[in-house]
DOVO-488084 format. One line per 5 residues: their letters; for each residue y, x, z of N, C-alpha, C. Coordinates in steps of 0.05 Angstrom, whole numbers, plus 5000, padded with zeros to 4 digits. Layout:
BEGIN
A) Y X Z Y X Z Y X Z | ...
END
This chain:
BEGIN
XXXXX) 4721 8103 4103 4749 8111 4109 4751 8119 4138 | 4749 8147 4139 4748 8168 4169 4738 8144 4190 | 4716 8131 4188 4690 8124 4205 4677 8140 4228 | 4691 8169 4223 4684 8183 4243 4706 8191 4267 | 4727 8174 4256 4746 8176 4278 4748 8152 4303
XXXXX) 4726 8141 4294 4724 8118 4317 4693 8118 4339 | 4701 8134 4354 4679 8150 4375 4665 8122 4376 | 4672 8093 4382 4656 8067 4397 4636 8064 4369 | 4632 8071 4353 4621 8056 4324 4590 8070 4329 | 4588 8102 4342 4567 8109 4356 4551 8100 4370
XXXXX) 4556 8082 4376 4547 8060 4398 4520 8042 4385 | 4505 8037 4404 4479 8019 4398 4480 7998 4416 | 4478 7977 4402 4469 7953 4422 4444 7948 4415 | 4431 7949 4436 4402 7951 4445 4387 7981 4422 | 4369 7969 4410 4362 7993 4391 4369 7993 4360
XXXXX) 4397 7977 4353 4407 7973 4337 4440 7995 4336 | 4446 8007 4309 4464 8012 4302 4493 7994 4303 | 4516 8001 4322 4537 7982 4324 4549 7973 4293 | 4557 7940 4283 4566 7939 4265 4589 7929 4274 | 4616 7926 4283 4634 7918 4290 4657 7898 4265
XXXXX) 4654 7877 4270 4666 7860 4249 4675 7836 4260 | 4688 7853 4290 4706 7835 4308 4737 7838 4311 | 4747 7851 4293 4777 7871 4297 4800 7853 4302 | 4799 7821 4287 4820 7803 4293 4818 7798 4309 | 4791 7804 4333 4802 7787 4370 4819 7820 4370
XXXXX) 4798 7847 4369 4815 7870 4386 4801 7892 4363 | 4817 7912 4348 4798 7930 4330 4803 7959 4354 | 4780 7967 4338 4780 7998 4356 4802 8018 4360 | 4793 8042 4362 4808 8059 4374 4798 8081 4367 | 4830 8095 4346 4811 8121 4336 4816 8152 4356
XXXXX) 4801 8171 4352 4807 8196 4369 4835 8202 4370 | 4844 8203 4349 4879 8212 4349 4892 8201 4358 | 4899 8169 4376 4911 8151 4392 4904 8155 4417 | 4867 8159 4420 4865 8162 4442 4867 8188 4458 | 4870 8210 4440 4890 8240 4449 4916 8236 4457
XXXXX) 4930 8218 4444 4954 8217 4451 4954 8202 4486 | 4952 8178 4476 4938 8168 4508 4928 8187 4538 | 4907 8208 4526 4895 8219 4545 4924 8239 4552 | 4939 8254 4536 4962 8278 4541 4980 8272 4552 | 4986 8240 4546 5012 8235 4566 5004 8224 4590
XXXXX) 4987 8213 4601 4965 8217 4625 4966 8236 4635 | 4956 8259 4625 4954 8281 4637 4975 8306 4644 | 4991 8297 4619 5027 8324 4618 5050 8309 4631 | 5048 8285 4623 5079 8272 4616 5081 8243 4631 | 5061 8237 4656 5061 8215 4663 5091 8213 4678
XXXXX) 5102 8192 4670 5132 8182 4695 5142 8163 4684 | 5157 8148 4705 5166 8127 4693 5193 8125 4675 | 5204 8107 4662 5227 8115 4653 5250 8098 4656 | 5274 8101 4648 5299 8093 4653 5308 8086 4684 | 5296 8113 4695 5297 8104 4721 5312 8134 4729
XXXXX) 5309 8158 4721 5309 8188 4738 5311 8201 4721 | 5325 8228 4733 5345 8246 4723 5321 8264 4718 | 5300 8272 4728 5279 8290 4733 5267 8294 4696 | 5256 8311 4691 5242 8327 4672 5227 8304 4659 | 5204 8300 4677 5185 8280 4669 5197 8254 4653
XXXXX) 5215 8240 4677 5230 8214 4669 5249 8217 4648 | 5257 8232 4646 5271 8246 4610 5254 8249 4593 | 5230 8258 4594 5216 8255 4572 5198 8236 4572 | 5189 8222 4587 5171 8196 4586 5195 8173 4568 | 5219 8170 4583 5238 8153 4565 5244 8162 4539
XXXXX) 5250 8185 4533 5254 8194 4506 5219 8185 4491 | 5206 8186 4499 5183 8187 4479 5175 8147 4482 | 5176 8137 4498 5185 8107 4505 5206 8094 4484 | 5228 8105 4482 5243 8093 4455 5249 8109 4439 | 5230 8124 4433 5221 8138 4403 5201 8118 4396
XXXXX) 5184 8108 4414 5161 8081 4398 5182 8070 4394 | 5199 8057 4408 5214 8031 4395 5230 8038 4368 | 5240 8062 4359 5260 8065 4339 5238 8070 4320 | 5208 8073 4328 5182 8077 4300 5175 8045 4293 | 5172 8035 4312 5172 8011 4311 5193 7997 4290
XXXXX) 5222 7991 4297 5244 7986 4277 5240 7997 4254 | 5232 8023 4247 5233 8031 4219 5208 8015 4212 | 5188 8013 4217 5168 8003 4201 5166 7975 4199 | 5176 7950 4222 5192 7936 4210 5206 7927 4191 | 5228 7951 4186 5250 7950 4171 5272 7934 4194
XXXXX) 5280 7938 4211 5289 7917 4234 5300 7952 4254 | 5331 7935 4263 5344 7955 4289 5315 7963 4309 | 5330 7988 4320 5321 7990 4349 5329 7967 4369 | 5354 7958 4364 5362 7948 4385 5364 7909 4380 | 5331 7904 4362 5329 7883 4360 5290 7884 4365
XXXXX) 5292 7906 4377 5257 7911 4388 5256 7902 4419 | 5233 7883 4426 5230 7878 4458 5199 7889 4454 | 5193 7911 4473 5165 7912 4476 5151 7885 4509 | 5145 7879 4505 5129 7854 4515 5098 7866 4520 | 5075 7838 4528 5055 7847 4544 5031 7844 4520
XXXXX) 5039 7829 4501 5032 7817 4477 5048 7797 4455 | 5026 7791 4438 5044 7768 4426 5037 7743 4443 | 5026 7739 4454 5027 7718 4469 5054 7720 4489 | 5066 7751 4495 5081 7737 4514 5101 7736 4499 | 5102 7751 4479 5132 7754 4452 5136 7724 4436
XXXXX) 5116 7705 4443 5124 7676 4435 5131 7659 4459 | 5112 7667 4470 5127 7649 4500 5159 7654 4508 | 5171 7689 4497 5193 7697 4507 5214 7671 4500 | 5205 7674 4476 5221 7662 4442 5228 7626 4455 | 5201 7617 4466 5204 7584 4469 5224 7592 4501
XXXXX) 5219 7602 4510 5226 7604 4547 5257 7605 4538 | 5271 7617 4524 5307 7630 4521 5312 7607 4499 | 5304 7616 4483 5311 7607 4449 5313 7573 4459 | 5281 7572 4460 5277 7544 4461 5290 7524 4485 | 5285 7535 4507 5300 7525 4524 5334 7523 4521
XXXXX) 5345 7530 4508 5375 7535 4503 5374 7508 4487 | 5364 7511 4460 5377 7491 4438 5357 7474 4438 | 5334 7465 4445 5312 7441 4440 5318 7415 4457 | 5324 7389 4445 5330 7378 4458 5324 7354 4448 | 5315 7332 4466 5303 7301 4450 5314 7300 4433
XXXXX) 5297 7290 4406 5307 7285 4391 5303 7292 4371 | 5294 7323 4376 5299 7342 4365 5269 7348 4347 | 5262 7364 4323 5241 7365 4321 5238 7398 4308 | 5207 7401 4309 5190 7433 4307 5171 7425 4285 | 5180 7434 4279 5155 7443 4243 5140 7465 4250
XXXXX) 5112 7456 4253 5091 7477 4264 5073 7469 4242 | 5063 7492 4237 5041 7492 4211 5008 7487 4228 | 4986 7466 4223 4969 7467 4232 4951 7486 4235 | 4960 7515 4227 4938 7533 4221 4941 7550 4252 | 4966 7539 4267 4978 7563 4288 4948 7564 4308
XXXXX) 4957 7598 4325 4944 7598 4343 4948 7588 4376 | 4932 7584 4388 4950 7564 4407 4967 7573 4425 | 4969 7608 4418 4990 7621 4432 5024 7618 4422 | 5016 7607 4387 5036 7602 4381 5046 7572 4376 | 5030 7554 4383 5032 7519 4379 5035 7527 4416
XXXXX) 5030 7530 4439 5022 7522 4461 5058 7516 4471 | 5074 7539 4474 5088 7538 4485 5113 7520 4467 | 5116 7513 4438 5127 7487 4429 5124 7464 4441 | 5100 7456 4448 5080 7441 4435 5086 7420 4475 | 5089 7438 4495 5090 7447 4518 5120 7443 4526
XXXXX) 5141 7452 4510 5165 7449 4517 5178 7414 4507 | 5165 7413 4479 5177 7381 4470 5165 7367 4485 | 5142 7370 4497 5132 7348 4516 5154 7351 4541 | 5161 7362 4555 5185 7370 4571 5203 7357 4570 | 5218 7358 4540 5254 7347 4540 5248 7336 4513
XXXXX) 5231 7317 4506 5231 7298 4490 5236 7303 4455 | 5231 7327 4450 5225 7332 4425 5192 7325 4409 | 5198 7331 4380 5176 7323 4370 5168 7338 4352 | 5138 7356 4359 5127 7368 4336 5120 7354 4310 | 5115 7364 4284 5124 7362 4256 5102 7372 4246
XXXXX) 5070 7378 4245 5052 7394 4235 5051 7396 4195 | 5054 7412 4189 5052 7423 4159 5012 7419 4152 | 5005 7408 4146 4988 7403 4133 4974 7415 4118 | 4935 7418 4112 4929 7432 4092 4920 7414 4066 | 4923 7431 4045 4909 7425 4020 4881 7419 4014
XXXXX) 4861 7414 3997 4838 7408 4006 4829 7432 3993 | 4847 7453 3991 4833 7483 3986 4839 7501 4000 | 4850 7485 4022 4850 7496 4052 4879 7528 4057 | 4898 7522 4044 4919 7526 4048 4934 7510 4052 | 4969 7514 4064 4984 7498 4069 4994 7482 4048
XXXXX) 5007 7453 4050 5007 7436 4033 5037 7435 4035 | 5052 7455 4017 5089 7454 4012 5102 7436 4000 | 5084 7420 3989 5095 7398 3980 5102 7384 4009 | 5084 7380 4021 5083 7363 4040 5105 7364 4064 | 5103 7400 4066 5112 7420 4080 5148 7416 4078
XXXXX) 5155 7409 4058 5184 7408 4048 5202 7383 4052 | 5176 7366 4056 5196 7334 4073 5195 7331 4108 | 5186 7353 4110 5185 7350 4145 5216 7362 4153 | 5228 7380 4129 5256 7394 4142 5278 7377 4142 | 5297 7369 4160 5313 7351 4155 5330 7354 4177
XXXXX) 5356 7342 4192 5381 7351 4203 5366 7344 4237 | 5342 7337 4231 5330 7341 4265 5316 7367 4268 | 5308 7382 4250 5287 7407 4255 5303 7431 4265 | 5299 7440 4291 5307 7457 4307 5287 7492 4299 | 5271 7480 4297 5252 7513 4291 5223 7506 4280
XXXXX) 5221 7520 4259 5204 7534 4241 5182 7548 4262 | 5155 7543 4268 5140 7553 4277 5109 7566 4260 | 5102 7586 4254 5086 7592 4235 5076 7626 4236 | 5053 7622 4229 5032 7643 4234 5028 7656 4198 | 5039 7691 4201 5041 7690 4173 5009 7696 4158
XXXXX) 4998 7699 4174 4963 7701 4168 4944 7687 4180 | 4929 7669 4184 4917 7653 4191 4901 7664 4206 | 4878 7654 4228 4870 7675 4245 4840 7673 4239 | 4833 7649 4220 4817 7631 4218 4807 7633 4191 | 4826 7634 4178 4826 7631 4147 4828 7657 4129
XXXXX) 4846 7663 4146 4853 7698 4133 4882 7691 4107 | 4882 7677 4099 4906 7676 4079 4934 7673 4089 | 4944 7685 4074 4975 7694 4077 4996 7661 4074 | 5012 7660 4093 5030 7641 4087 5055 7647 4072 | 5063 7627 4059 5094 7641 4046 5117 7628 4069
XXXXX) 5118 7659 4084 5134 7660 4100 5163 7655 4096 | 5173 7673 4059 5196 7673 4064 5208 7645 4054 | 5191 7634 4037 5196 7609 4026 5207 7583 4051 | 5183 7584 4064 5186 7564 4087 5213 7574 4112 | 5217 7600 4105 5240 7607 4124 5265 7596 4115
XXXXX) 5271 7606 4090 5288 7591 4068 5292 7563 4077 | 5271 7546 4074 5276 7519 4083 5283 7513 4104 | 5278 7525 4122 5286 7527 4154 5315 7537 4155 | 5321 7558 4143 5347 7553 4149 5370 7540 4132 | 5358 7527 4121 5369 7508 4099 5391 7483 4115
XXXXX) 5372 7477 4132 5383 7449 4148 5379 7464 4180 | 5393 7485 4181 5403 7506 4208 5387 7506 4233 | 5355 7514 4222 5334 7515 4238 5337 7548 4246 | 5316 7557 4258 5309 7587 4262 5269 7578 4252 | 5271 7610 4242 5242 7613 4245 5224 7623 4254
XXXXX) 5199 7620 4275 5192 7648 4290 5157 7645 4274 | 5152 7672 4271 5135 7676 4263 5114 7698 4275 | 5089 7681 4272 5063 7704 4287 5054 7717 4265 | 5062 7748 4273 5051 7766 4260 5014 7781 4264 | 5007 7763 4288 4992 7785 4298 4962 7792 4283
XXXXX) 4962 7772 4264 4937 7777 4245 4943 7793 4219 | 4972 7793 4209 4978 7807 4186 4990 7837 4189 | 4998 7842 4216 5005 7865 4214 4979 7888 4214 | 4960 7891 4216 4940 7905 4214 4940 7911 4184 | 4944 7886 4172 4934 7895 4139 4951 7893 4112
XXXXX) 4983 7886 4134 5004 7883 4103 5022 7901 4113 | 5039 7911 4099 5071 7920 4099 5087 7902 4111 | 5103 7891 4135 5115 7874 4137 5149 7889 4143 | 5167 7876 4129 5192 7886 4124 5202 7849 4130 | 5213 7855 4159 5226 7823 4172 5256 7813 4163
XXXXX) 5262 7833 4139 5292 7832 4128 5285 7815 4106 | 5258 7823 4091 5261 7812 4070 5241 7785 4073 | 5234 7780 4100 5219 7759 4101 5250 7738 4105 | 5267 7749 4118 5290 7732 4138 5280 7717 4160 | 5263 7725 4180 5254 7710 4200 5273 7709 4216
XXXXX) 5275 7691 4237 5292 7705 4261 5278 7717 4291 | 5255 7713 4291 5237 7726 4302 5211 7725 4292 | 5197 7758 4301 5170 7769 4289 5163 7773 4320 | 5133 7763 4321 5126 7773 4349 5089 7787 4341 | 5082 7805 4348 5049 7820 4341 5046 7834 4370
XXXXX) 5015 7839 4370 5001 7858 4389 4995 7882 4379 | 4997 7894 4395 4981 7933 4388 4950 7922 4389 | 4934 7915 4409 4907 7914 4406 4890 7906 4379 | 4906 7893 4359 4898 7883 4338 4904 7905 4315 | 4909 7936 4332 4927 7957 4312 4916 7985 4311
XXXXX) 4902 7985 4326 4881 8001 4335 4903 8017 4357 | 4921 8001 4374 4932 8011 4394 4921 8000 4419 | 4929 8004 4447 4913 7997 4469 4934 7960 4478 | 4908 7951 4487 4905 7924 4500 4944 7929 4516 | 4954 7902 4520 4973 7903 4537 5006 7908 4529
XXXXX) 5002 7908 4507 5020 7917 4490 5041 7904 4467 | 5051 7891 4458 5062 7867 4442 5094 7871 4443 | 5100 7866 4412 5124 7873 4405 5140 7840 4404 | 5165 7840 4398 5178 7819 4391 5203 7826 4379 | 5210 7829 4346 5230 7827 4337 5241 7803 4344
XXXXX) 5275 7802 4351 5295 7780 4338 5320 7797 4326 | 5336 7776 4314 5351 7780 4302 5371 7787 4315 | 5389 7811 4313 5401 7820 4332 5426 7797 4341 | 5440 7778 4332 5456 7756 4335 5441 7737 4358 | 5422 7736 4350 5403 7719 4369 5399 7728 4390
XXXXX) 5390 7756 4402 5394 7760 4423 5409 7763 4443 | 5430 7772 4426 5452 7775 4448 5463 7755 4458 | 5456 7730 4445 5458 7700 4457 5446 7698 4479 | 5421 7707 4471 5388 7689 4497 5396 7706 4523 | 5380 7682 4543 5377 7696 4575 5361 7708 4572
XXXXX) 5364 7725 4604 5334 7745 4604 5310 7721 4608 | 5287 7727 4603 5263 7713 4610 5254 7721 4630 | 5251 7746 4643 5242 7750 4665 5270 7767 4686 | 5268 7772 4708 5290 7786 4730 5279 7807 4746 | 5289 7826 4753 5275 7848 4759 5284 7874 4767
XXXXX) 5277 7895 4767 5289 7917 4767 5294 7925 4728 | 5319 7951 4730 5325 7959 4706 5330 7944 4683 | 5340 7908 4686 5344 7893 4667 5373 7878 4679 | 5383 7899 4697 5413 7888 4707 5434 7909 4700 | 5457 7898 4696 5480 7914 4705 5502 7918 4725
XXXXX) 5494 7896 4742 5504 7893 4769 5488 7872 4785 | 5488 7877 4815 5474 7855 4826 5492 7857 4856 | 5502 7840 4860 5509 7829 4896 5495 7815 4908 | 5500 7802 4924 5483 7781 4940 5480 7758 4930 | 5508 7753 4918 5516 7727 4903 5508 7720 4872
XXXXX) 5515 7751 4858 5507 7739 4833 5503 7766 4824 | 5491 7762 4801 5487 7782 4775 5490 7785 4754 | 5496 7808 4728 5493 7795 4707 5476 7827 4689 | 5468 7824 4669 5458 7839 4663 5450 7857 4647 | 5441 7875 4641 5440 7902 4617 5447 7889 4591
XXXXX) 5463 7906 4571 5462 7905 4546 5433 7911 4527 | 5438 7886 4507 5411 7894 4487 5393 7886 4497 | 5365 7897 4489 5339 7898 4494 5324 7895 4522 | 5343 7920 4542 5336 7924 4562 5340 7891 4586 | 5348 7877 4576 5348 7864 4597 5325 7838 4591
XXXXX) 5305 7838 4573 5287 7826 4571 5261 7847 4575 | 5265 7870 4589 5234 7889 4599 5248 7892 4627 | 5241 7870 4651 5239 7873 4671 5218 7898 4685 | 5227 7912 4709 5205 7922 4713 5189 7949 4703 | 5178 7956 4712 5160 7979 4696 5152 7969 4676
XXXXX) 5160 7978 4645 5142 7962 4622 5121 7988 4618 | 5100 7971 4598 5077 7987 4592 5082 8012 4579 | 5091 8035 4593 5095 8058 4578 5081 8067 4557 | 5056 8075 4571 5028 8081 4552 5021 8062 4531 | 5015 8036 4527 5020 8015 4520 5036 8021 4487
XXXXX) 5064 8030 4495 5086 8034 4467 5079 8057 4451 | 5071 8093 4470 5069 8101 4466 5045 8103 4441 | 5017 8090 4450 4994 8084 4445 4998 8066 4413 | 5013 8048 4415 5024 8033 4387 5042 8048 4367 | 5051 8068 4371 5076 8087 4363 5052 8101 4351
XXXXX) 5028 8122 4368 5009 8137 4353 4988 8124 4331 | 4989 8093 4329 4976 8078 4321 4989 8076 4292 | 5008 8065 4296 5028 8058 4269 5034 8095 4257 | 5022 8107 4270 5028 8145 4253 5002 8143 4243 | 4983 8132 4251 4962 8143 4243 4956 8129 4221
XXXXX) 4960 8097 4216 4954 8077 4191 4981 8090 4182 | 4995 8092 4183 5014 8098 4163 5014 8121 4142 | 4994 8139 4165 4989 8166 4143 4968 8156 4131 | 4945 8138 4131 4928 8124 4108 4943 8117 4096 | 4957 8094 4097 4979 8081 4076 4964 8057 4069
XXXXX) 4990 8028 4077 4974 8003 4072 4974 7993 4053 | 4982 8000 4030 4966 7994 4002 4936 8007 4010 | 4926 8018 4018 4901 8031 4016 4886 8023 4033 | 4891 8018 4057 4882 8000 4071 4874 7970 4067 | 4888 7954 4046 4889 7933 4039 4868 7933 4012
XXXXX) 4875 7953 4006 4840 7952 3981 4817 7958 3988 | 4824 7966 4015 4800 7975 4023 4785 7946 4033 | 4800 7934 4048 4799 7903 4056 4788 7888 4037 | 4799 7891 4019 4795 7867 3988 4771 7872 3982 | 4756 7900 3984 4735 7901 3969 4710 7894 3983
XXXXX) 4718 7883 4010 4695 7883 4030 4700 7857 4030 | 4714 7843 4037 4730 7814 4035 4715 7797 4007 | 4723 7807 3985 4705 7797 3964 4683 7801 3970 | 4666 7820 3973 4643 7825 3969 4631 7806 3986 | 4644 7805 4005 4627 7783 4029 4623 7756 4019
XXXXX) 4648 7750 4013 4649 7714 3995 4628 7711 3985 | 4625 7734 3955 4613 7724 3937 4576 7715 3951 | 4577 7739 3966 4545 7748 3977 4541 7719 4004 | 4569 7711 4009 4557 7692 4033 4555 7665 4021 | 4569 7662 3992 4564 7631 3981 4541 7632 3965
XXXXX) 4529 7658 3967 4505 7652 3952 4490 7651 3960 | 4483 7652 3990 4467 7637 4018 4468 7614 4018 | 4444 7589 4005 4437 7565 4008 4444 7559 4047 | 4466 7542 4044 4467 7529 4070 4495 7535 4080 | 4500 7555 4084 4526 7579 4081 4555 7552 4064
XXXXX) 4569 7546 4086 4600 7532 4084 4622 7554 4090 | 4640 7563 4078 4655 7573 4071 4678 7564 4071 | 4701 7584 4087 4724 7557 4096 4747 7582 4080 | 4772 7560 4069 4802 7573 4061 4785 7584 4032 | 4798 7589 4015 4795 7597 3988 4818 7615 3982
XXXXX) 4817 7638 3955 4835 7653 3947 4836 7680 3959 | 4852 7696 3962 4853 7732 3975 4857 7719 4001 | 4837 7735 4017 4834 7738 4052 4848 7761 4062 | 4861 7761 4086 4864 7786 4096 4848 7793 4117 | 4832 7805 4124 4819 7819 4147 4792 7793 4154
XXXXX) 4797 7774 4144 4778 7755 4160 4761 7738 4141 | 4734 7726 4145 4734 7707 4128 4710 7689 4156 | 4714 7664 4152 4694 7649 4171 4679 7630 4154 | 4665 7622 4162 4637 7608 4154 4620 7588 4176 | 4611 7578 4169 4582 7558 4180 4561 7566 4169
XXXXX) 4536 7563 4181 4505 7560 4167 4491 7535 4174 | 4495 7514 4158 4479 7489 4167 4452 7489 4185 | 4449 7475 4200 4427 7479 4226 4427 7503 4246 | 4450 7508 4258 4447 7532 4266 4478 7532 4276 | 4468 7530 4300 4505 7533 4312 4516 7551 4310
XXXXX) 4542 7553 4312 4560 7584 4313 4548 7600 4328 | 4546 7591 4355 4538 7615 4377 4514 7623 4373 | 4497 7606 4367 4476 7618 4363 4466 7635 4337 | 4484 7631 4321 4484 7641 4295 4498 7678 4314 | 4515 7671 4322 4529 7707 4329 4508 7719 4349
XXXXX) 4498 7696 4364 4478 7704 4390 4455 7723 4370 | 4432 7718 4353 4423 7731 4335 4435 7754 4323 | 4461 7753 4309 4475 7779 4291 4476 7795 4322 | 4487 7790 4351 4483 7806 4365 4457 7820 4370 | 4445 7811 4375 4417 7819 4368 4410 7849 4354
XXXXX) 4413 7844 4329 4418 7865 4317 4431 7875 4309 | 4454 7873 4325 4481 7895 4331 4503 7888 4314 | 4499 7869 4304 4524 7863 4289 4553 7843 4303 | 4578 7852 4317 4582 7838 4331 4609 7813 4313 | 4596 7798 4317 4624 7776 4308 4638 7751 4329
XXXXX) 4654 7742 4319 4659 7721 4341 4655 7694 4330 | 4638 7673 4351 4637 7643 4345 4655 7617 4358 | 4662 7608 4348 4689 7585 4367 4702 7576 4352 | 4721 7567 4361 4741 7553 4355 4774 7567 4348 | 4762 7604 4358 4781 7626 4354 4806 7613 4362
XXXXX) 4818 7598 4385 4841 7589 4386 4866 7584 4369 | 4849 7569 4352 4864 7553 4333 4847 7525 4334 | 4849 7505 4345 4826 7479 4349 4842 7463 4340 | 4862 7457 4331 4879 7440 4310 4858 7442 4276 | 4865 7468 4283 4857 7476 4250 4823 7475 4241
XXXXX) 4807 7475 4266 4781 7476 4258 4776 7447 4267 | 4781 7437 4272 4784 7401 4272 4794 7396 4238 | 4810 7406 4232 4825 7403 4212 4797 7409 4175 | 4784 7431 4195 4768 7433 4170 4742 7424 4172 | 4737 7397 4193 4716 7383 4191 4696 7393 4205
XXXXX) 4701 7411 4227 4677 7426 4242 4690 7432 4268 | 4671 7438 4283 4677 7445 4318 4688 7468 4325 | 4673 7487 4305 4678 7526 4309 4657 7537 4285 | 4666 7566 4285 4657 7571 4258 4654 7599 4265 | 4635 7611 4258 4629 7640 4255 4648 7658 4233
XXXXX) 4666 7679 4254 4684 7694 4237 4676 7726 4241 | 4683 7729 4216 4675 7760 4204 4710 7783 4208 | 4705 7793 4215 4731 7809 4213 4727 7842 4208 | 4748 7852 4184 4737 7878 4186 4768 7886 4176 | 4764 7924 4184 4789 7933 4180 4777 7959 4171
XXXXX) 4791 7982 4175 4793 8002 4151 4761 8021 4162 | 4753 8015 4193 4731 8034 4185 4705 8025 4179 | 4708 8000 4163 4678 7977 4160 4677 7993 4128 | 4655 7987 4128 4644 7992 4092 4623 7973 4086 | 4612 7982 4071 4589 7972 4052 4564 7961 4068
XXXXX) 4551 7982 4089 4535 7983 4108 4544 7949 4122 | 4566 7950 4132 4567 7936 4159 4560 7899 4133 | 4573 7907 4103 4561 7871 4099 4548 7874 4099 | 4529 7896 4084 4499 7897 4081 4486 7883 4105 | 4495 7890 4131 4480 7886 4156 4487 7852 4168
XXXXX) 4505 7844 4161 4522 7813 4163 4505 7805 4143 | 4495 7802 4120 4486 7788 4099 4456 7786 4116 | 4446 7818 4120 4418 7812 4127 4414 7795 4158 | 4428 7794 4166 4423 7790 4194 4426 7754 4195 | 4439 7749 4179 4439 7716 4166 4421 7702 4154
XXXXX) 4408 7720 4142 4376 7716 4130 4358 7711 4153 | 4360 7736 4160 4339 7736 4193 4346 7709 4216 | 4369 7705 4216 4371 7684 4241 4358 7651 4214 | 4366 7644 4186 4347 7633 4182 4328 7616 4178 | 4312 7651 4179 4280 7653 4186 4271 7644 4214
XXXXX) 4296 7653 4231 4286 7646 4259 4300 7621 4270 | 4313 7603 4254 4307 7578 4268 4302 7567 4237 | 4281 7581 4228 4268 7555 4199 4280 7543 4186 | 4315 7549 4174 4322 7542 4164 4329 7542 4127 | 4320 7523 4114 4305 7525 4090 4344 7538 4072
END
C-alpha cells in the first residue's frame, strides 16, 4: 500500500534492507506531506495572527484551515480544537486547568492501568498535591480491562475518567463510550488518549461523548511537535489559559489582564505553524486511502504475526483478541534489548522497554517486552523479516 511513497523505507541499516515496525513511538513520512512541508518553507513562510501583510494572511488562513480539517474529522467544532506541542502537552493542558479547578481531597480518578505515563503522570502528580486518590481499572487474565471491576470504582467521589482508547502496549481497543457513560453518570468528565488509535480507527468524539480527546501528528505520518486537544466546547470556555504570552490576550495593563475568546487563548506564542499544516496534509492523505482500508490492511498483518509468533517455541504473547497497530511479546532467555539489539542487526527496527506504560508491564508479569508496530506501508516482507530474524537471534544465544 504506496510503499513507495515513503522515501526513509529506502534506507539500509548496515547491509540490510530497512524493515520499520516502529510507527507507535513515531511512523514515517510520505512524499506528499513532505511537499507540503517543503512549499510552505519555501512560498508561504510567516507567522500568523499577528499581520496585515500577504504572507501573514495566508500562513493564518492555511493555519486554521488545519484546525477546521481537523474538527471535521473528529466530528468536533473548530472552536473546540487546541493545537498543542503533543499529546503529552494536550493531557498535561487538561490536568493543569480542568484539574486544577475541580480536584480536590477527597476526591477520586479512575485511571485504567493500561495508561501511558503521559497520561497517568500528570493525575497521578496532581492527587499527590491536594489530596486526591487514584482508582486503577484493572486487567482480566486475558489481558483486557476488567468492567466488571471497572464499574464499582464510579461513585459520588470520582472527579475524572482517565483512559487511553488503544493501548500502547497491547494494541486493543477500550470501550470508551461505555466507560464514559459511567463517568458521567455520577458527574465525572472523561479525558481520553487518543494517540495510539488515531492512526488506525475513525474516531468521531460525539459519538464517543468524551469531554476531552488529546493525539500527536508524529504517530500520523505528520511531523514531530505537533498535538491536538479536543474539549468540549462548555468546558472550555470555563478553563484558564495554561500558558501566558503573546496573541492569547485581549487586553493587558500593568495591573491586569484578561484574555482572547475560544481557542486562542490556550496557543500562547508562536504555535507550530508547520507542525498543523504538516497534520492537515497528513489527515488528506490517509483519508484519501480511507480507514476502513487501512485497518484491513492492519488486521491482516496483525493476525498474521500472532499466529506465526505463537508458533515460536518460547515466544509469550501479551493482550488477546483484534490488535490495532501493535502487538508485543517476550522470547524466553533472551532479553528485550537484546532480542531488538539482533532484529537491528538485520534491519528490522522495533522497540524494547517498558514503552511507558510500567504500571501495565508490571501488570503482565514482566519488566519490558519487545513491540512490533506496523501501519499502512508494512506488508508481508517486513513479518517475513520479524519472524526470521527471531529465529536467528535464537540460534544466537542457543536458545532451544
Amino acid at each position: 500500500m504506496r510503499r513507495s511513497d515513503f522515501p526513509e523505507l529506502t534506507r539500509r541499516i548496515g547491509d540490510q534492507p530497512l524493515t520499520y515496525l516502529d510507527s507507535a513511538a513515531t511512523s514515517l513520512m510520505p512524499t506528499p506531506v513532505l511537499k507540503v512541508l517543503q512549499a510552505f518553507y519555501a512560498t508561504n513562510y510567516a507567522n500568523v495572527h499577528r499581520s496585515v501583510s500577504t504572507l501573514g494572511y495566508e500562513a493564518t488562513n492555511r493555519y486554521e484551515e488545519a484546525r477546521q480539517q481537523v474538527a471535521r474529522w473528529l466530528h468536533a467544532g473548530s472552536d473546540e480544537i487546541i493545537f498543542t506541542a503533543g499529546c503529552t502537552d494536550s493531557l498535561n493542558l487538561v490536568a493543569a486547568t480542568w484539574g486544577r479547578q475541580h480536584l480536590h481531597a477527597g476526591d477520586e480518578v479512575v485511571v485504567s492501568i493500561m495508561e501511558h505515563h503521559s497520561s497517568l503522570l500528570p493525575w497521578q502528580q496532581l492527587a499527590l498535591q491536594v489530596g486526591a486518590k487514584l482508582r486503577f481499572i484493572q486487567l482480566t487474565p486475558a489481558g483486557t480491562l476488567d468492567l466488571e471491576q471497572a464499574r464499582t470504582l464510579f461513585n459520588a467521589h470520582t472527579k475524572v475518567l482517565v483512559l487511553t482508547q488503544v493501548s500502547n502496549v497491547l494494541g486493543c481497543e477500550n470501550p470508551v463510550g461505555q466507560l464514559a457513560k459511567w463517568a458521567h453518570a455520577v458527574g465525572a468528565i472523561a479525558v481520553i488518549d487518543g494517540a495510539q488509535a488515531v492512526p488506525h480507527l475513525a474516531v468521531n468524539v460525539a459519538a464517543l461523548d468524551c469531554d476531552f480527546y488529546a493525539f500527536s501528528g508524529h504517530k500520523l505520518l505528520a511531523p514531530t511537535g505537533i498535538g491536538v486537544l479536543y474539549g468540549k466546547r462548555v468546558l472550555l470556555q470555563q478553563l484558564p489559559p495554561y500558558r501566558y504570552g503573546g496573541e492569547m490576550i485581549a487586553d493587558v495593563s500593568c495591573e491586569t489582564a484578561s484574555w482572547a475568546d475560544g481557542v486562542q487563548k490556550f496557543e500562547a506564542g508562536t504555535p507550530n505553524i508547520i507542525g498543523a499544516i504538516g497534520l492537515a496534509a497528513a489527515l488528506t492523505y490517509l483519508t484519501k486511502i480511507g480507514w476502513q482500508r487501512i485497518w484491513q490492511h492492519d488486521q491482516v498483518l496483525l493476525q498474521d504475526l500472532a499466529t506465526r509468533l505463537a508458533a515460536i517455541p518460547g515466544v509469550t504473547l501479551y493482550g488477546s483478541g483484534p490488535r490495532y497497530g501493535v502487538i508485543s511479546f517476550n522470547l524466553a532467555g533472551v532479553h528485550p534489548h537484546d532480542l531488538a539489539t539482533v532484529l537491528d542487526q538485520l534491519g528490522v527496527e522495533v522497540r524494547a522497554g517498558h514503552h511507558c506504560a510500567e504500571p501495565l508491564v508490571h501488570a503482565l508479569g514482566t519488566e519490558s517486552t519487545v513491540r512490533a508496530s506496523v501501519f499502512l506501508y508494512n506488508d508481508q516482507t517486513d513479518c517475513d523479516r520479524l519472524i526470521s530474524g527471531i529465529k536467528t537471534a535464537k540460534e544466537f544465544f542457543h536458545v532451544t
